[in-house]
N, CA, C and O of each residue as an XYZ file, in Angstrom:
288
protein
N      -8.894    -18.883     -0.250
C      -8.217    -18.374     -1.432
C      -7.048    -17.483     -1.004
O      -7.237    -16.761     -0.025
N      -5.953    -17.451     -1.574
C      -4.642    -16.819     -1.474
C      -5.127    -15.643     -1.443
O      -6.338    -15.510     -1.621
N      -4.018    -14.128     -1.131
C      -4.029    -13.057     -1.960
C      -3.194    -13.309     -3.387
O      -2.435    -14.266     -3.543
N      -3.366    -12.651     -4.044
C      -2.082    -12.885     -5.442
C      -1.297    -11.622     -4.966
O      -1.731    -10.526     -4.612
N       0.046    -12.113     -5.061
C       1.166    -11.343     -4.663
C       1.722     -9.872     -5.987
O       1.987    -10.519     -7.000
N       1.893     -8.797     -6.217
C       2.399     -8.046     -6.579
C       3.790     -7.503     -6.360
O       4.177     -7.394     -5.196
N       4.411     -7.227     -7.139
C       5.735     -6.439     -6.720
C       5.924     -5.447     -7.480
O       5.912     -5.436     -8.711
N       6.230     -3.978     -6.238
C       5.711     -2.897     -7.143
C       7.824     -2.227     -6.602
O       8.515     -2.268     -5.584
N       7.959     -1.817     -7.758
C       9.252     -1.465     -7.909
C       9.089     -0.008     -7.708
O       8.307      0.827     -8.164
N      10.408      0.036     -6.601
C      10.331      1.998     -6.173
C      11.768      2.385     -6.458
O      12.651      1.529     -6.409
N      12.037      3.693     -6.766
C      13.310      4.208     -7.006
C      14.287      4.656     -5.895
O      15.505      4.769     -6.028
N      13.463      4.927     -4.623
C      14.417      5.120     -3.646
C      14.329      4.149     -2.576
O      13.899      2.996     -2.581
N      14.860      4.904     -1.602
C      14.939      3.961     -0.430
C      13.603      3.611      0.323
O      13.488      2.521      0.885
N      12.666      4.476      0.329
C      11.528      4.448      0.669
C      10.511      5.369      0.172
O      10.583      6.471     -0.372
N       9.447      4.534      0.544
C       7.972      5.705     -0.487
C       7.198      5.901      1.102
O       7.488      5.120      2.009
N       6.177      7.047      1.315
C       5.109      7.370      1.694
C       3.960      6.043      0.981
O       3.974      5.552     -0.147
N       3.184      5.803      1.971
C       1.974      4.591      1.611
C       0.986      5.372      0.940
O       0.302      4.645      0.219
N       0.608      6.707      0.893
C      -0.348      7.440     -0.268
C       0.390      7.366     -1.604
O      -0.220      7.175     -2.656
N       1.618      7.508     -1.547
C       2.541      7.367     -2.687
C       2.391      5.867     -3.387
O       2.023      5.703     -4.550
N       2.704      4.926     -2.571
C       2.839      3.460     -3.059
C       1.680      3.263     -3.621
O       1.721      2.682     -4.706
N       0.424      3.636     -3.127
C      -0.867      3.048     -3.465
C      -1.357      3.479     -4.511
O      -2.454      3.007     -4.811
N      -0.735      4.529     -5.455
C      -0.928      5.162     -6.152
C       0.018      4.313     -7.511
O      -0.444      3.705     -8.477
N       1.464      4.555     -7.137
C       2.287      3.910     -8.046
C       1.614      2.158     -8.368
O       1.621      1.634     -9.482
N       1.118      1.554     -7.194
C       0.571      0.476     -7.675
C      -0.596     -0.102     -8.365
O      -0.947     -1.280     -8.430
N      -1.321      1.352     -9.052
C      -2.192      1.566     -9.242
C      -4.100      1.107     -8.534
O      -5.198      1.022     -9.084
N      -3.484      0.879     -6.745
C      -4.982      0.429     -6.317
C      -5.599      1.998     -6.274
O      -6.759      1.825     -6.649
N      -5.448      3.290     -6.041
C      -6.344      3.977     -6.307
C      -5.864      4.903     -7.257
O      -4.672      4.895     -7.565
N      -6.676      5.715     -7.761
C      -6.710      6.497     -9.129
C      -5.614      7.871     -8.846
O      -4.592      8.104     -9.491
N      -6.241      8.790     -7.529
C      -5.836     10.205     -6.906
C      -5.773      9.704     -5.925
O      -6.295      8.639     -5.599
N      -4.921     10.615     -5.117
C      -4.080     10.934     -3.809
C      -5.013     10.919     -2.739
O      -4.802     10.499     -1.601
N      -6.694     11.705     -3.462
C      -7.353     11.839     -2.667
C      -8.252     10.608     -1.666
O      -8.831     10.579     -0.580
N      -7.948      9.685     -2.779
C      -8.655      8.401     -2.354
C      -8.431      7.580     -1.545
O      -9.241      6.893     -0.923
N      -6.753      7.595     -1.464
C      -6.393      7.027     -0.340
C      -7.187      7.191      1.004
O      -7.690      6.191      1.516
N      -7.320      8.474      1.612
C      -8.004      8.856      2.762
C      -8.911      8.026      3.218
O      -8.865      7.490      4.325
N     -10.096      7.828      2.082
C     -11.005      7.196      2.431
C     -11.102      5.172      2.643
O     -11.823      4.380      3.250
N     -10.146      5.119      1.912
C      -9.842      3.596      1.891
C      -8.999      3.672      2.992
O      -8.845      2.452      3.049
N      -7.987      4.287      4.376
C      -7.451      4.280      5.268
C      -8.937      4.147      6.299
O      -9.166      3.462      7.296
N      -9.538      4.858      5.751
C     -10.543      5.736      6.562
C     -11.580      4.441      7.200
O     -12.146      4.382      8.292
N     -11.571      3.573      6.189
C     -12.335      2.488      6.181
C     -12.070      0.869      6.891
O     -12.693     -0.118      7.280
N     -10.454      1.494      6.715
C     -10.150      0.126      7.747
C      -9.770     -1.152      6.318
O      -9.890     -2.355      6.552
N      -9.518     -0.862      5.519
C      -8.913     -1.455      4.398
C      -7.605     -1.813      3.815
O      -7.436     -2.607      2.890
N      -6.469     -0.983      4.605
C      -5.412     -1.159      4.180
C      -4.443     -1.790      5.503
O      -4.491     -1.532      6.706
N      -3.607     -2.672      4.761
C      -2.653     -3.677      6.245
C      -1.508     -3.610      5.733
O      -1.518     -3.992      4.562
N      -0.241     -3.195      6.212
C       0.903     -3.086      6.188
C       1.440     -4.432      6.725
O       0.528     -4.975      7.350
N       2.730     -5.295      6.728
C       2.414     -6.204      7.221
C       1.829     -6.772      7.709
O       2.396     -7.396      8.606
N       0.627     -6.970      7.585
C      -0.415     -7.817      8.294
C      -1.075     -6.961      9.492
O      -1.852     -7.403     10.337
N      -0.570     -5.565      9.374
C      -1.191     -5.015     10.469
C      -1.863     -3.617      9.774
O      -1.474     -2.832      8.910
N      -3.540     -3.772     10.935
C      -4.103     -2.381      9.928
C      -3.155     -1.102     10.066
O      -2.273     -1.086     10.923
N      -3.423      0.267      8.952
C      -2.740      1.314      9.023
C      -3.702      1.942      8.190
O      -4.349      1.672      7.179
N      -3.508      3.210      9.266
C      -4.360      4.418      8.811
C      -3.710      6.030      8.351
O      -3.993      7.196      8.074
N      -2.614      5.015      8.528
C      -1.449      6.527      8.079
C      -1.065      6.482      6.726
O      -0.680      5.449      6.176
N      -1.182      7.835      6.049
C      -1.107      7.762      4.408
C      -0.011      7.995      4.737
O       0.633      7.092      4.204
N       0.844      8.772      5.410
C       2.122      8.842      5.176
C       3.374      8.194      5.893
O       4.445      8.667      6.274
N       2.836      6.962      5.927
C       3.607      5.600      6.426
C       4.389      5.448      5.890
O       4.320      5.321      4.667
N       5.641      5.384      6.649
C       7.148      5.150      5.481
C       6.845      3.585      5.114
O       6.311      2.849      5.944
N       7.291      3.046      3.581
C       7.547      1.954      3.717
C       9.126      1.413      2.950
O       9.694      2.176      2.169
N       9.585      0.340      3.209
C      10.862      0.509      2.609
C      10.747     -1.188      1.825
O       9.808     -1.957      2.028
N      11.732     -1.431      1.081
C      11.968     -2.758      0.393
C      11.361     -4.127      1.487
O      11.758     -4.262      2.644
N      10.404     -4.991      0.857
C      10.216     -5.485      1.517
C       9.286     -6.256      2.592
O       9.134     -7.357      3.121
N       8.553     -4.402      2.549
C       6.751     -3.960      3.177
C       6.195     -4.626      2.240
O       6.570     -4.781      1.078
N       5.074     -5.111      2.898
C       3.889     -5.616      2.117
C       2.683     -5.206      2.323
O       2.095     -5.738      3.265
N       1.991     -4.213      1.566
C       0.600     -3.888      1.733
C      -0.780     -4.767      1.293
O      -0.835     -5.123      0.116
N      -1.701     -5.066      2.037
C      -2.997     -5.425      1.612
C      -3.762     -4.864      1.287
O      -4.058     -4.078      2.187
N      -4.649     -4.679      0.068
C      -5.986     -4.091     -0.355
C      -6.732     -4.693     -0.960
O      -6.489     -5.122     -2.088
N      -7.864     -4.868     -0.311
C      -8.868     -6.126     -0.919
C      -8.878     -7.273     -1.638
O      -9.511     -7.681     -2.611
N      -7.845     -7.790     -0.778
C      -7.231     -9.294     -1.585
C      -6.421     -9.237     -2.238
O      -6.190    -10.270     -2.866
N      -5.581     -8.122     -2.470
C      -4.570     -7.687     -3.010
C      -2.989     -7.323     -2.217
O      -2.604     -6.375     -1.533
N      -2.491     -8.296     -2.590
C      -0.916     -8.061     -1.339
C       0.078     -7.076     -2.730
O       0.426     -7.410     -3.862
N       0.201     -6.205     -2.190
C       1.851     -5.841     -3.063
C       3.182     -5.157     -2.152
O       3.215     -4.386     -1.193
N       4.283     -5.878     -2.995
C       5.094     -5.975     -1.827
C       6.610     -4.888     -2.401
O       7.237     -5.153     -3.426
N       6.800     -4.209     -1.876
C       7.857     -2.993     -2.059
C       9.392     -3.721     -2.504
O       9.988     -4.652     -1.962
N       9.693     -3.041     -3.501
C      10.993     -4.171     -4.374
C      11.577     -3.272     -4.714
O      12.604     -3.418     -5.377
């Protein structure tokens, strides 16, 4: 099965990945991120990342549980 693709629209040049994950609504608070890094759940291009404050810019594509969304 595919992921289904998202495109999550940002206002600047780049967001923080605690930021994005938030605007894309996969977690609720800021705080949650941590633990979903924490877990080995989140892939930046195709590669894991455990940094909430991962720049990402137009383009990046994050994974979360079968969920791709991609920075526009």
């Amino acid at each position: 099965m595919m992921d289904t693709m998202r495109d999550v629209q940002i206002k600047d040049s780049m967001i923080r990945l605690g930021q994005f994950l938030k605007l894309a609504d996969v977690v609720g608070a800021g705080s949650d991120v941590k633990s979903l890094l924490a877990a080995g759940q989140v892939r930046v291009n195709a590669e894991p990342e455990t940094r909430r404050g991962r720049q990402l810019v137009r383009g990046d594509e994050v994974s979360v549980g079968g969920e791709t969304y991609r920075v526009v």
